[in-house]
Each structure stands twice: as C-alpha cells, then as structure tokens.
Rosetta silent file (secondary structure, phi, psi, omega in degrees, C-alpha in Angstrom):
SEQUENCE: XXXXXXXXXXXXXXXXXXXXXXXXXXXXXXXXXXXXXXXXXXXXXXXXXXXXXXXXXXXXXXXXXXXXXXXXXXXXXXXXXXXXXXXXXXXXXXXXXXXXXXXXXXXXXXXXXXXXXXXXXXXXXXXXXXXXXXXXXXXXXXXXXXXXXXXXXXXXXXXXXXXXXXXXXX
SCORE:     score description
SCORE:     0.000 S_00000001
   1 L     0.000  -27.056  174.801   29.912   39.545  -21.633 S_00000001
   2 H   -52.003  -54.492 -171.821   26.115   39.404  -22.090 S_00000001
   3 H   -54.690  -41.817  179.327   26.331   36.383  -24.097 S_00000001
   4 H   -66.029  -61.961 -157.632   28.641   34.527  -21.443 S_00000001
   5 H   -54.850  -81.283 -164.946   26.230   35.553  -18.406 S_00000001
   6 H   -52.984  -21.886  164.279   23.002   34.058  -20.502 S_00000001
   7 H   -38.507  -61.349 -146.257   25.333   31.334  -21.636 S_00000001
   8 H   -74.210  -55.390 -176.496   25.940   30.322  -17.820 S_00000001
   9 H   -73.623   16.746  178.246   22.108   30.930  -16.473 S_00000001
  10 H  -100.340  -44.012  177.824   21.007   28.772  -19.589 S_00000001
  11 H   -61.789  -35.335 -158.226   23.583   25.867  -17.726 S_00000001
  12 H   -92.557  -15.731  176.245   22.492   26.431  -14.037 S_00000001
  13 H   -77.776  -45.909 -174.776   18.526   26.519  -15.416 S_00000001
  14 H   -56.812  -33.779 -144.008   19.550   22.931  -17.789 S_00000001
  15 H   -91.873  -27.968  173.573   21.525   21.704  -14.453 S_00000001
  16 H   -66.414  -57.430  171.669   18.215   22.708  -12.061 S_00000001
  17 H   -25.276  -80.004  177.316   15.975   20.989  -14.512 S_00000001
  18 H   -55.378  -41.132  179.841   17.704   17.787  -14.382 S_00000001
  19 H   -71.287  -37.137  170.237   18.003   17.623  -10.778 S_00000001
  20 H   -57.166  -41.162 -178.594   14.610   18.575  -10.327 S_00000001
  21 H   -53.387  -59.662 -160.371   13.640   15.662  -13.059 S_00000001
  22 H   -71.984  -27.611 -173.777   15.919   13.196  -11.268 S_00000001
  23 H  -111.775   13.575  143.472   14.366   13.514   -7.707 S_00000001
  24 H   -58.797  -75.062 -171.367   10.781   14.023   -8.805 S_00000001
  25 H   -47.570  -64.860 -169.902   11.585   10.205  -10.563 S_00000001
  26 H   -42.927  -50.028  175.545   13.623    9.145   -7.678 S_00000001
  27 H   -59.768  -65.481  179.273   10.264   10.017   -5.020 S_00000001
  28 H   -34.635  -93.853  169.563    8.168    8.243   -7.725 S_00000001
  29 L    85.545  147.649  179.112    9.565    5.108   -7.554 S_00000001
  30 L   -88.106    9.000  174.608    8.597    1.420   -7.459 S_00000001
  31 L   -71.441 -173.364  177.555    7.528    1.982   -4.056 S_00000001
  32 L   -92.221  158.695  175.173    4.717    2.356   -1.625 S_00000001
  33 L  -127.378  151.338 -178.696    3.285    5.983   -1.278 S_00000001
  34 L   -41.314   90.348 -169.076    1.981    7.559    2.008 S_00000001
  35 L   -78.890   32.524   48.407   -1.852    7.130    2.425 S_00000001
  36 L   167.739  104.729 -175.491   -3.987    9.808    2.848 S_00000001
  37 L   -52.718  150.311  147.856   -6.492   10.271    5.285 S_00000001
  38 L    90.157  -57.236 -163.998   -9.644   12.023    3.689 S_00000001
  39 L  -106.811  -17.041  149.639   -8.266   11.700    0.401 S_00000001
  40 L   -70.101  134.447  125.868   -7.532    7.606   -0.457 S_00000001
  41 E  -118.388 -159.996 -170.753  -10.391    5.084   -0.641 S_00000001
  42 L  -102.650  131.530 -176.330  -10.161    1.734   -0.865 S_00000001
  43 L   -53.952  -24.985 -147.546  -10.494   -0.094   -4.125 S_00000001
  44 L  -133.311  -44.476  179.323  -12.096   -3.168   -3.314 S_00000001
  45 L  -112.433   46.243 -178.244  -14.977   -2.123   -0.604 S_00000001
  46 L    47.698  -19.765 -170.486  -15.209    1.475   -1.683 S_00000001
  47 L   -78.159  142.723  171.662  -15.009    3.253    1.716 S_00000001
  48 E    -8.276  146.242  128.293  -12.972    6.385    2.825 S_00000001
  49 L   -73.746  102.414  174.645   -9.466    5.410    4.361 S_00000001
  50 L  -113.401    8.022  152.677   -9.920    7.028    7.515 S_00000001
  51 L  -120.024   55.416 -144.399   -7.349    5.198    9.341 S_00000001
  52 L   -39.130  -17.137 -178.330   -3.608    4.729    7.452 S_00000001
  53 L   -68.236  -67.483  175.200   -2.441    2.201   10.366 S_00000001
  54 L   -51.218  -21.364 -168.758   -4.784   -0.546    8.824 S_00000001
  55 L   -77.074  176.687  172.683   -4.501    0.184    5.023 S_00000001
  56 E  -138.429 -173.501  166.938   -2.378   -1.351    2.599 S_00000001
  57 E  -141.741  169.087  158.802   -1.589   -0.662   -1.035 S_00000001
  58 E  -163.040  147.301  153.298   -0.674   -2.049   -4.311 S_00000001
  59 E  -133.374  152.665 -138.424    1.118   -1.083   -7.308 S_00000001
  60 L   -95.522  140.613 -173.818    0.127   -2.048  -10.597 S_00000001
  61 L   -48.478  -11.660 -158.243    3.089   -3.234  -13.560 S_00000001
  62 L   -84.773  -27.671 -159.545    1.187    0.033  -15.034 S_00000001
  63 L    78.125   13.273  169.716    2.569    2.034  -12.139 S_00000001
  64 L   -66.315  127.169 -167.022   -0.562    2.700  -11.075 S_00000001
  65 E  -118.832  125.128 -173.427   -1.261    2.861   -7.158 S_00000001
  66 E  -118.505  149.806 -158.282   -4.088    1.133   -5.552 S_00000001
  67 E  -130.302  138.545  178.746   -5.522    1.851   -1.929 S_00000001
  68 L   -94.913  149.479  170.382   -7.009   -0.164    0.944 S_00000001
  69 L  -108.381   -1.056 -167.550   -8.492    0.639    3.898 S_00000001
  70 L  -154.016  163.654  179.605   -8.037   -2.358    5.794 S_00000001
  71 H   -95.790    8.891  158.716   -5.577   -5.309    5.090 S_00000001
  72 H   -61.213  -52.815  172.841   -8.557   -7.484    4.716 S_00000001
  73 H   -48.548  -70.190 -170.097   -9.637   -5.364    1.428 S_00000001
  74 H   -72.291   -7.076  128.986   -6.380   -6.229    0.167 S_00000001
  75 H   -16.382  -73.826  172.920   -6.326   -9.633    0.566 S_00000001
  76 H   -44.303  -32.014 -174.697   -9.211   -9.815   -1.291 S_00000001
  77 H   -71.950  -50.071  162.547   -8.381   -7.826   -3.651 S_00000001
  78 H   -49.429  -68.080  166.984   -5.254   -9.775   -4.270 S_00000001
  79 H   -28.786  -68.232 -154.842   -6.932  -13.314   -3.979 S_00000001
  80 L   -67.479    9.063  176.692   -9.570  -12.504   -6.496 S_00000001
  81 L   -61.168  -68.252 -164.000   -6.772  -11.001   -9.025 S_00000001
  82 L    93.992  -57.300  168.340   -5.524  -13.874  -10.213 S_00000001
  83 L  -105.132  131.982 -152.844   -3.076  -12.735  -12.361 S_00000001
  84 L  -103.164    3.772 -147.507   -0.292  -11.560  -10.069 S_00000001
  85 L   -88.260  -27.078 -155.237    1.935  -10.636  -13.324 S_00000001
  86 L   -82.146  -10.154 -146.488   -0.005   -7.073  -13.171 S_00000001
  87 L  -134.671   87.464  176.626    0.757   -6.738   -9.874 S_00000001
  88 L   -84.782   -6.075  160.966    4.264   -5.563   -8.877 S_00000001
  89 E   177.420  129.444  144.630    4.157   -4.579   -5.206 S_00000001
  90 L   -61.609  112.360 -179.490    2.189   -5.395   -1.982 S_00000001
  91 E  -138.753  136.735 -170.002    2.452   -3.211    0.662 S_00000001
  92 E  -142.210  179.307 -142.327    0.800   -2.863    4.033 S_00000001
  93 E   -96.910  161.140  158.450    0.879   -0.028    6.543 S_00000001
  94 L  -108.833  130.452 -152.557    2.811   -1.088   10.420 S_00000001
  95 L   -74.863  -35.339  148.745    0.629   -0.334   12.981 S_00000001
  96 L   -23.303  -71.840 -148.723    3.264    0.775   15.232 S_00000001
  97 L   -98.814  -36.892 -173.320    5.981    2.053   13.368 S_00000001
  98 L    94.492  171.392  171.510    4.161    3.950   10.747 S_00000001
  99 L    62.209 -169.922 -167.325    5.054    3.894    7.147 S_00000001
 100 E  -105.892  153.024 -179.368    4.175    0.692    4.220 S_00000001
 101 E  -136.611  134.957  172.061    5.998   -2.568    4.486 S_00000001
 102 E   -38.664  136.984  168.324    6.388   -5.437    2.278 S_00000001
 103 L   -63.083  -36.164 -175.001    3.070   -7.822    2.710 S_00000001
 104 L   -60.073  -41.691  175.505    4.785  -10.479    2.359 S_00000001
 105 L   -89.408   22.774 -158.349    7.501   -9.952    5.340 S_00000001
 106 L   -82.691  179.729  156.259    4.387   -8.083    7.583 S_00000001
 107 E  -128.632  157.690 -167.143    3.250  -10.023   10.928 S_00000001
 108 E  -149.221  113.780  160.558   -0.568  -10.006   11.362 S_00000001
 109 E  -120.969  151.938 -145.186   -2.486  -10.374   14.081 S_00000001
 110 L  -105.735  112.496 -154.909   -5.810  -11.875   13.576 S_00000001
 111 L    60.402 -163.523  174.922   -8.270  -10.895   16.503 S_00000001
 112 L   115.449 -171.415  171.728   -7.451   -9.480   19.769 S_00000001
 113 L   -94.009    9.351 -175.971   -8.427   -5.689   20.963 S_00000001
 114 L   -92.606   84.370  165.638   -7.077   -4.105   17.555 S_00000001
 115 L   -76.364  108.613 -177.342  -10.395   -3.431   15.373 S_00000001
 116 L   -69.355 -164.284  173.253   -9.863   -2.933   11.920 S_00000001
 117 L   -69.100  -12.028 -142.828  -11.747   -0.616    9.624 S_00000001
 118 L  -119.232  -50.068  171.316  -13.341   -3.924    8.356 S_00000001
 119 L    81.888   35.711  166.104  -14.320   -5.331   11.710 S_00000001
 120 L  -117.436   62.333  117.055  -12.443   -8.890   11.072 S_00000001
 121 L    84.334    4.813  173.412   -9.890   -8.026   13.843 S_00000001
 122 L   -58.611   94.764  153.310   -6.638   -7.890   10.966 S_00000001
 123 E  -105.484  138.989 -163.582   -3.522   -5.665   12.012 S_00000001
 124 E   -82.355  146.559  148.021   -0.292   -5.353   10.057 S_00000001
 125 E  -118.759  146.551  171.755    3.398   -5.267   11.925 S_00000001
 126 L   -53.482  176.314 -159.789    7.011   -5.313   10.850 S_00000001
 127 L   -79.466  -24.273 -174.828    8.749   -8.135   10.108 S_00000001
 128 L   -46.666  -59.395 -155.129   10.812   -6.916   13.670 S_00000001
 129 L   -36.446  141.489  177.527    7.927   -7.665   15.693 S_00000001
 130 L   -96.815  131.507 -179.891    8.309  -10.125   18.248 S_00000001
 131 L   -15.711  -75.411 -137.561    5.333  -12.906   17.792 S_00000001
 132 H   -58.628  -72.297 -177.551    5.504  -13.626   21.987 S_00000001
 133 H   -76.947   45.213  157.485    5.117   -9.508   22.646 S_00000001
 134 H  -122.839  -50.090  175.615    2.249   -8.765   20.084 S_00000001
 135 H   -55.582  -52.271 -177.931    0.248  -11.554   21.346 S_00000001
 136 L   -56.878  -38.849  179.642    0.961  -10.366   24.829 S_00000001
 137 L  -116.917   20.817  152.545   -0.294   -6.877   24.249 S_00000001
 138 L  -106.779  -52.521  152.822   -2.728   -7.444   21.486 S_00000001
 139 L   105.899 -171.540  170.524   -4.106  -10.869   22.378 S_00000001
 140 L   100.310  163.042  148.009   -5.387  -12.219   18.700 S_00000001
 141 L  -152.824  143.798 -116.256   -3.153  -14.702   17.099 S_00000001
 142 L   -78.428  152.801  170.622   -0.210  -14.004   15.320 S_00000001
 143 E  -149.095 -157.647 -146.779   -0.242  -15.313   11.330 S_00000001
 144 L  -143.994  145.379  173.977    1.359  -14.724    7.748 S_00000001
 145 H   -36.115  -43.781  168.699    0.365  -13.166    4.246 S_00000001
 146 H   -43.197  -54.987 -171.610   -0.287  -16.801    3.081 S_00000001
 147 H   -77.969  -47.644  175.193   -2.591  -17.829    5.435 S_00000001
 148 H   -65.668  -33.578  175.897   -4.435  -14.674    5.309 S_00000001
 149 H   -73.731  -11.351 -156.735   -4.969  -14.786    1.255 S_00000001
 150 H   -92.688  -16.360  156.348   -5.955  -18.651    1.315 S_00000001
 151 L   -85.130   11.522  168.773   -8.897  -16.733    4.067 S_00000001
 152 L   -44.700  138.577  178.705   -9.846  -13.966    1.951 S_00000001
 153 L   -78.036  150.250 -162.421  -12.780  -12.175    1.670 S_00000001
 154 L  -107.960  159.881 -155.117  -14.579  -12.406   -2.044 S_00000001
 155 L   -65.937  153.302 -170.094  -15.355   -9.092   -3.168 S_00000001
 156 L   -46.104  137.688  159.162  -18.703   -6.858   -1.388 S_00000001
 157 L   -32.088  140.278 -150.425  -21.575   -7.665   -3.408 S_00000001
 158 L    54.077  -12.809 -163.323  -22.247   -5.835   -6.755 S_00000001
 159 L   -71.576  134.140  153.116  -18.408   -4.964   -6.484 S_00000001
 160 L   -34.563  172.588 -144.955  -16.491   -6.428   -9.680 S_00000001
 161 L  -127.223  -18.192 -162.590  -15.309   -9.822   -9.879 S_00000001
 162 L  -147.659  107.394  179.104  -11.971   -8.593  -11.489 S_00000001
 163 L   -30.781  130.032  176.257  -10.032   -5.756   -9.610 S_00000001
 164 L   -65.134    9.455 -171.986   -9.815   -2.732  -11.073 S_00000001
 165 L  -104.064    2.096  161.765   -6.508   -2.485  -11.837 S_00000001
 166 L   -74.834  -16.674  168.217   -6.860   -5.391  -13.649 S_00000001
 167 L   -87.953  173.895 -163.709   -9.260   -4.114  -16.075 S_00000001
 168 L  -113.277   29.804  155.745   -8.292   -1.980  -19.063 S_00000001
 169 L   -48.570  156.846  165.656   -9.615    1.968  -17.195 S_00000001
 170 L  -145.601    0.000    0.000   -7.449    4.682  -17.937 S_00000001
C-alpha cells in the first residue's frame, strides 16, 4: 500500500506542477503588464513612473517589456524605432478606466486640464470614449495614435538614437 499512496502523491505533485506551469505561462502572456508605481521607469526619458494613468508600454518580439511614463515617451520611442518588426505590442494605460489598452484603438486628448508627466498635455482613453464628452470635460482636442507618432518627440538629449530594446542588451 506504501507504494500505491507515493504512487498517487507523485500524480497529484506531476498534476500541481503542470497547472502551476500552465497559469504562470497563461499570466505571462503576449500582453500588457500592470505598471508599477515606484518600481517602472520609463525607457526613453529615464524618469520614475510615478503616475500609471499616463504610462504606456511595449513589448519586444524578445518578450521583453518596456515602460513609459507618459504616452509622449512612447511615441517617441516608437517613432525613432524604426523597425516595428521587434516590436510586437503597444499598449497605453486609460485614464479613466484603469488597466493598458491597445495604442492603436486609444483616444488621446492633446491639451486641456489633464497634465501629463511630460508636460505636453497627452492623455490616453478607451476606444469607448465618447470624442463630444472628453472634450467637454477635459477641454484639449481629441486625436489618434497616427497623428500623435507623425508629432513625436526625438529622444532627450544624450539619450540613444536607437531604443533600447532595439539594441542587442541582455
């Protein structure tokens, strides 16, 4: 009977393993990750992220995840890439709603009373938002990822020229 018993807690340790494996991958993911006050900074102008409503992210074909503090930084940071091949997901935080949202589907409004960590007036929203009632209680006016990378900022002086995830660090 010994042999059966260690048999059985050798399956339920193999069957705990594997679940534990599979939702450890499953959190991991091709996704955005939460950002972290205190403990993110931003890639492209170096400073703390001390507010997660303004940041963005990106992750890298490497699976490497890179953090913004403002959705200005990541514009730039995106503009000045170049090669977008490396670069497998845009994500920016909604200033509402909480959590990261595609960049692509965001709403942005571009002045107004919402100052970003950056001080060019940029805040991200879902794709939900309605233009008419953002404008109304933000003032600013409303625009699209496009328009904001063809106005991108080029990177802070002394800063690299070629993003770091784009470079060959490990």
């Amino acid at each position: 009977m010994h042999r059966a018993d260690a048999r059985r807690a050798l399956v339920r340790l193999i069957q705990l393993s594997s679940m534990l494996l599979a939702v450890g991958a499953c959190q991991r993911g091709d996704g955005p990750r939460p950002l972290v006050v205190g403990e993110d900074s931003c890639d492209f102008c170096k400073m703390a992220i001390s507010d997660t409503r303004y940041g963005g992210e990106v992750r890298t074909s490497t699976g490497r995840i890179v953090t913004f503090d403002a959705v200005e930084c990541l514009a730039g940071y995106i503009a000045a890439a170049g090669d977008s091949a490396r670069v497998v997901g845009v994500w920016v935080a909604d200033f509402d709603g909480g959590g990261m949202i595609p960049a692509a589907e965001a709403r942005y409004v571009r002045g107004g009373t919402l100052h970003s960590p950056m001080g060019r007036q940029i805040t991200s929203f879902a794709p939900s938002a309605s233009t008419a009632e953002l404008v109304a209680r933000y003032g600013g006016e409303v625009t699209t990822w496009q328009q904001l990378l063809a106005s991108a900022p080029t990177p802070p002086q002394g800063a690299a020229a070629q993003p770091a995830a784009m470079s060959h660090h490990h």
